[in-house]
C-alpha positions as CSV (number, residue, x, y, z in Angstrom):
1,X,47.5,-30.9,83.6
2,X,50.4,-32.6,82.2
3,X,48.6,-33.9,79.6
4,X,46.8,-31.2,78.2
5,X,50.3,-29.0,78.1
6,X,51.5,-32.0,76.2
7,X,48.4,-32.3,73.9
8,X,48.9,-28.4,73.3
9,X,52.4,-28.7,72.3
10,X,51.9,-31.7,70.2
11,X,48.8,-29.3,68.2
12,X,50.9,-26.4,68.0
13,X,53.8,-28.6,65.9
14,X,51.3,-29.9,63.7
15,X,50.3,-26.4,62.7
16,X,54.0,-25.6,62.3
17,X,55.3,-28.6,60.1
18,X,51.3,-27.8,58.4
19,X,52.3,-24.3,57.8
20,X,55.9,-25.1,56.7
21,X,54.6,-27.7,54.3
22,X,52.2,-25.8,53.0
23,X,55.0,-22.9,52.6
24,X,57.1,-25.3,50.6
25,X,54.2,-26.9,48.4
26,X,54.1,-22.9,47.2
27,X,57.5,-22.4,46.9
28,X,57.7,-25.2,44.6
29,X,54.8,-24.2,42.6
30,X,56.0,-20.8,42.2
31,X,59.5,-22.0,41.4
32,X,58.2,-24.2,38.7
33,X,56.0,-21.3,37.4
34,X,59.2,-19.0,36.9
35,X,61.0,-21.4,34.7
36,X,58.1,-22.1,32.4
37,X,57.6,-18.3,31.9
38,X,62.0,-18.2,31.6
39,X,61.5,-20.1,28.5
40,X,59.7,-17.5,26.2
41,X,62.5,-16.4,24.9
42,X,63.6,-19.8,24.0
43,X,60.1,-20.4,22.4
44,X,60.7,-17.1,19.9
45,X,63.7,-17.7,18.4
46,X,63.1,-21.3,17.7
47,X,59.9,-20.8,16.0
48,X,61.3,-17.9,13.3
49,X,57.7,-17.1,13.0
50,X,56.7,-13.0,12.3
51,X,55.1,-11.3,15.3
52,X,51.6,-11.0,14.0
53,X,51.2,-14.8,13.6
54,X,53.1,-15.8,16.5
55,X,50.9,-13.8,18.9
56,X,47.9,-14.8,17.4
57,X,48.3,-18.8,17.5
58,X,49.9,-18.3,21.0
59,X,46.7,-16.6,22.2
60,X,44.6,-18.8,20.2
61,X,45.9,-22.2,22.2
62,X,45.3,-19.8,25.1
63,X,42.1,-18.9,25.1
64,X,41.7,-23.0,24.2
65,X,43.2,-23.7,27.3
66,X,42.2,-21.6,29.6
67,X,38.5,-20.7,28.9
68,X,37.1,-24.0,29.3
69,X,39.5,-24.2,32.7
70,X,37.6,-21.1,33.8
71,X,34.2,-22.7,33.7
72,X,34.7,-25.8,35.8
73,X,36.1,-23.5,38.5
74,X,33.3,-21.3,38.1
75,X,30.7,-23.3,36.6
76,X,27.2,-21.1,34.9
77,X,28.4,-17.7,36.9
78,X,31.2,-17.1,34.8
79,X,28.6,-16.1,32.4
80,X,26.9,-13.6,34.7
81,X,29.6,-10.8,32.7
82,X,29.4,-8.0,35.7
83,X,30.8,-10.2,38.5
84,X,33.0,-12.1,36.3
85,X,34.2,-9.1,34.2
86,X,33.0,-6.1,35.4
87,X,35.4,-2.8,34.6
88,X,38.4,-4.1,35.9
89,X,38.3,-7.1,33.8
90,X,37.1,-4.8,30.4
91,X,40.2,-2.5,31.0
92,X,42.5,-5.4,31.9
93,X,42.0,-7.4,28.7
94,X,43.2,-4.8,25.8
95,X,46.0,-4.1,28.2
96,X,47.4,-7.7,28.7
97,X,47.2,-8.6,25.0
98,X,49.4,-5.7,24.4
99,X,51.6,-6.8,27.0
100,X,51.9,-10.1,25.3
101,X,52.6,-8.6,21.6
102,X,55.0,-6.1,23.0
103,X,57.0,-9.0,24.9
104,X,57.1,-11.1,21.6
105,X,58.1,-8.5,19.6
106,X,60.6,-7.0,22.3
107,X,62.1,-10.9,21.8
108,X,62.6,-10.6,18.3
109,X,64.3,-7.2,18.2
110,X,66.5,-7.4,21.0
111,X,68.0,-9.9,23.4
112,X,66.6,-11.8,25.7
113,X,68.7,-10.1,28.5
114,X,67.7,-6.5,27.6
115,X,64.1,-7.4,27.6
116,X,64.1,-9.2,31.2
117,X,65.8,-6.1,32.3
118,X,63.5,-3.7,31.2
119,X,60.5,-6.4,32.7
120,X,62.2,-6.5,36.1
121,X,61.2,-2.8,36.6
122,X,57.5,-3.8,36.9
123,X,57.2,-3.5,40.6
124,X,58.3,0.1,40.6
125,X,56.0,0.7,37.4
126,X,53.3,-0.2,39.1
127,X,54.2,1.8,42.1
128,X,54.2,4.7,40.1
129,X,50.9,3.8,38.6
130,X,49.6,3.2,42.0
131,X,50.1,7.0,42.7
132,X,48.8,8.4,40.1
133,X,45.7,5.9,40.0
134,X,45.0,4.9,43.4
135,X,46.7,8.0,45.7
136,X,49.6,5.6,47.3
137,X,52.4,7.3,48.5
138,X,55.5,5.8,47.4
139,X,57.9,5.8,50.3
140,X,62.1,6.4,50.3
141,X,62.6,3.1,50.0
142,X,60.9,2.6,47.2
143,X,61.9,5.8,45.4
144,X,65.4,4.9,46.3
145,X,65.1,1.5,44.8
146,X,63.3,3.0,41.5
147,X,66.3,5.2,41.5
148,X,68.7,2.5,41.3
149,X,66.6,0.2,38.7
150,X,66.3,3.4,36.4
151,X,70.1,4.0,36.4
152,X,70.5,-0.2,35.5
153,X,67.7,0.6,32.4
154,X,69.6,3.3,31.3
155,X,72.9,1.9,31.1
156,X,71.6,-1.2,29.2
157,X,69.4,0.8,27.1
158,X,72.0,3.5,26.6
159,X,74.4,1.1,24.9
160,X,71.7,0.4,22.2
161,X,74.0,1.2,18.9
162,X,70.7,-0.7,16.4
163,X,67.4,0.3,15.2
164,X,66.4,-3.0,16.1
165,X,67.9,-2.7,19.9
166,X,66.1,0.5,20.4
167,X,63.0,-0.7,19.0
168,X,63.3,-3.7,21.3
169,X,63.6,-1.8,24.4
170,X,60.4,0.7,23.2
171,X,58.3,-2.9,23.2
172,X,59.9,-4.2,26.2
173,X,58.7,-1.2,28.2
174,X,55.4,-1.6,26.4
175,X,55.2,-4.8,27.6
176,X,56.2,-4.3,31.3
177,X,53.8,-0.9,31.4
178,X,51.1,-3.1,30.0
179,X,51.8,-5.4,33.1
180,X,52.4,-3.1,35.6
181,X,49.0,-1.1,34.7
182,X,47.5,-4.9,35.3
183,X,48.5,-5.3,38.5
184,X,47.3,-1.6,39.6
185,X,43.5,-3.1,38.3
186,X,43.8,-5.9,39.8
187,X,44.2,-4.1,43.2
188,X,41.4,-1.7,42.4
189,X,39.2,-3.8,41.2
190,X,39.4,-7.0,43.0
191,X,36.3,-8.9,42.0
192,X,36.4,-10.2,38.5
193,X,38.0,-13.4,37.7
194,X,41.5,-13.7,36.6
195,X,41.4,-16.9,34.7
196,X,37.9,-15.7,32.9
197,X,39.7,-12.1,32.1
198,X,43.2,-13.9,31.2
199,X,41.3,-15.9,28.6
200,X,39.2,-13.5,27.1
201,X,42.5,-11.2,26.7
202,X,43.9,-14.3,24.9
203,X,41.0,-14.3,22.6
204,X,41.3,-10.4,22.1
205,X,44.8,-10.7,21.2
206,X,44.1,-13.4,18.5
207,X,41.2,-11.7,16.7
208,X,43.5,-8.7,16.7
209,X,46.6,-10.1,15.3
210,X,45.1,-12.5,12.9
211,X,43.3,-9.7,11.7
212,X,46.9,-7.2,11.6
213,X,48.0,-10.5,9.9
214,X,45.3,-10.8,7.0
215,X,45.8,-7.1,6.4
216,X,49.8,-6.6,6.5
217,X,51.5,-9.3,5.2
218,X,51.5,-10.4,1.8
219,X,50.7,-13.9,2.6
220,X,49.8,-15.5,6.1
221,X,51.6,-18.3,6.8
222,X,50.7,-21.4,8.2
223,X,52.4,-22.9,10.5
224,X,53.9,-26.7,9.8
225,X,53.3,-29.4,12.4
226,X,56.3,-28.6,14.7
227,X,55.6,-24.9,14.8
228,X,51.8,-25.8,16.1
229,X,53.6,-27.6,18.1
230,X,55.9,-25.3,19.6
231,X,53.2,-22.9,19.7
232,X,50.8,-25.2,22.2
233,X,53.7,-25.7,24.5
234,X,55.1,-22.3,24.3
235,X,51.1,-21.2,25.4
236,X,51.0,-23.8,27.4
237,X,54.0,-23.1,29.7
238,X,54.0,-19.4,29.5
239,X,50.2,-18.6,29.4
240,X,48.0,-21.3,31.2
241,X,49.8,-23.6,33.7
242,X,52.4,-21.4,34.9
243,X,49.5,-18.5,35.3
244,X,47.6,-22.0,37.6
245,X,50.8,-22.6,39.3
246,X,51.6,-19.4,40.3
247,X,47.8,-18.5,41.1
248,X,47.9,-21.4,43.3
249,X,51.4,-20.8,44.6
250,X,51.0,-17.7,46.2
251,X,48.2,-18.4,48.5
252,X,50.4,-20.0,50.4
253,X,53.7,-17.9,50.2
254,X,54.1,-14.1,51.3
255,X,53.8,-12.0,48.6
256,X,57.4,-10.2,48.9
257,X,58.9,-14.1,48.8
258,X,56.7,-14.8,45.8
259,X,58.5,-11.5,44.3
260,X,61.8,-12.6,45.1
261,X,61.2,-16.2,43.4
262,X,59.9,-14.7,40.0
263,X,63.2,-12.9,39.9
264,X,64.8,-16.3,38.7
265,X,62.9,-15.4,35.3
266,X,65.5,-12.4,34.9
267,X,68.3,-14.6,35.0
268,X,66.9,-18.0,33.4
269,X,65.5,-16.4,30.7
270,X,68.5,-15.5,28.9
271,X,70.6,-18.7,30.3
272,X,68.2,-20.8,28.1
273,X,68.7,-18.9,24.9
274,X,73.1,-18.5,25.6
275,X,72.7,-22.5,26.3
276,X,70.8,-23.2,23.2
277,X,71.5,-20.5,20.8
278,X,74.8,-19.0,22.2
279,X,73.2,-15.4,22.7
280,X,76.0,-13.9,25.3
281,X,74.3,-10.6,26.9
282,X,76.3,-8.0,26.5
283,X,78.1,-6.0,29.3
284,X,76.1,-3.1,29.3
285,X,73.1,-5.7,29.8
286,X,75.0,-7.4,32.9
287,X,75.7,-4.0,34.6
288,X,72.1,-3.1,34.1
289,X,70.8,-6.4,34.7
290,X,72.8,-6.6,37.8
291,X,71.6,-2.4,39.2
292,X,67.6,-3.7,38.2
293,X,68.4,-7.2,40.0
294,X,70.0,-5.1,43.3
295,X,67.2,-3.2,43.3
296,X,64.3,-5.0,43.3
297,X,65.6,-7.7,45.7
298,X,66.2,-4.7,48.2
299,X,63.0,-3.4,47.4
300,X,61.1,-6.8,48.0
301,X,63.5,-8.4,51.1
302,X,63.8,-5.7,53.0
303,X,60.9,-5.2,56.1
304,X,57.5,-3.8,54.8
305,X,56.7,-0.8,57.0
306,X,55.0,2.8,56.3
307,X,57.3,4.7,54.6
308,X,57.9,1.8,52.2
């Protein structure tokens, strides 16, 4: 009898230190995801590339990477286009190349730190998608939260004085509806297959701008050595491995703590430009910042129940 008590206890912390590990192996991953996709903003300036071209190479080395990833994971049925794809996937792919353009150019008309403020609203954007789209009830908590994040959005974006500020914020909230409408998809139609979709919306994107780019500018640039470069890593660490590390990530972390953890991309994100390039958010962008910030970390901490 003694024994098999023993035996039980000695199963039940294996589990434990099993399910802790595992807990910690996706914190980790997640962690690491967050400051790959921090460094976009880092990527854009030091590049001094025009939008067009700077999309369109970035989704270029994505589709490279991430297509050929999608079909050893998924071997000949990736190419059966109705389970892969399917409407979810077709409506997901014009919307997440415009996210993409919209957070490149929101980077190169406005700070960093105005633009992860405006992106930090995407859980309650996609809340309020959720109810027009899908019929859930947002709940006083959440509506209070949204409150809150608004009032931070428009203090920071009140303060915009520049044409280019303004136009900054516009793409930024582009960007972060484009997002937000993503997630609502993805949680209506859950069957098609992320990397697939991810990499075709990479290759939508590039067709798109390369075409904007033959048309608009007098002459398309090519980009030198270190700019193809920058360009591989910048899609490599913001658009393929951080998507696998995150992806892999939160199957093992709860979905509110996977929340919280992306929120370091708020804060690193214009650290690594103010290290490198000495861009100082300004106040209105701290008080904002710090309203979006309160917000959405009471939104996501706080206990999950109906009214939420």
């Amino acid at each position: 009898m003694a024994s098999s008590v023993q035996e039980s206890l000695a199963d039940t912390k294996a589990v434990v230190t099993g399910l802790r590990e595992r807990r910690l192996y996706g914190v980790v991953l997640i962690t690491l995801s967050t400051v790959m996709w921090s460094t976009a903003g880092f990527f854009v300036r030091e590049l001094h590339m025009d939008v067009w071209s700077t999309v369109a190479w970035r989704s270029l080395f994505g589709f490279i990477l991430l297509f050929p990833l999608a079909f050893i994971l998924r071997g000949s049925a990736l190419f059966r286009v109705r389970e892969s794809v399917g409407v979810g996937g077709l409506m997901s792919i014009p919307l997440m190349a415009m996210s993409v353009f919209g957070y490149v150019q929101a980077l190169q008309l406005t700070s960093v730190a105005n633009v992860m403020v405006v992106y930090a609203t995407v859980p309650f954007l996609a809340a309020g998608l959720a109810f027009v789209v899908l019929g859930e009830r947002p709940g006083l908590r959440s509506l209070c939260a949204a409150g809150v994040a608004i009032t931070g959005v428009v203090i920071m974006a009140g303060s915009a004085t520049s044409m280019s500020d303004l136009a900054g914020n516009f793409f930024a909230f582009i960007m972060t509806l484009g997002f937000a409408a993503s997630i609502v998809i993805a949680r209506r139609w859950t069957d098609y297959d992320a990397t697939l979709v991810t990499a075709l919306s990479s290759a939508f994107g590039a067709i798109i701008c390369f075409g904007a780019a033959l048309v608009m500018l007098p002459v398309v640039p090519m980009p030198n050595m270190t700019q193809l470069a920058l360009l591989f890593v910048f899609s490599l660490a913001t658009q393929s491995v951080s998507y696998l590390f995150f992806l892999e990530g939160s199957r093992h972390v709860p979905s509110s703590e996977a929340g919280l953890i992306t929120l370091l991309d708020v804060v690193l994100g214009p650290l690594w430009v103010w290290l490198v390039f000495g861009e100082k958010p300004g106040t209105p962008a701290l008080i904002g910042g710090a309203l979006v910030l309160l917000a959405v970390v009471g939104y996501l901490a706080a206990p999950r129940g109906r009214s939420a």
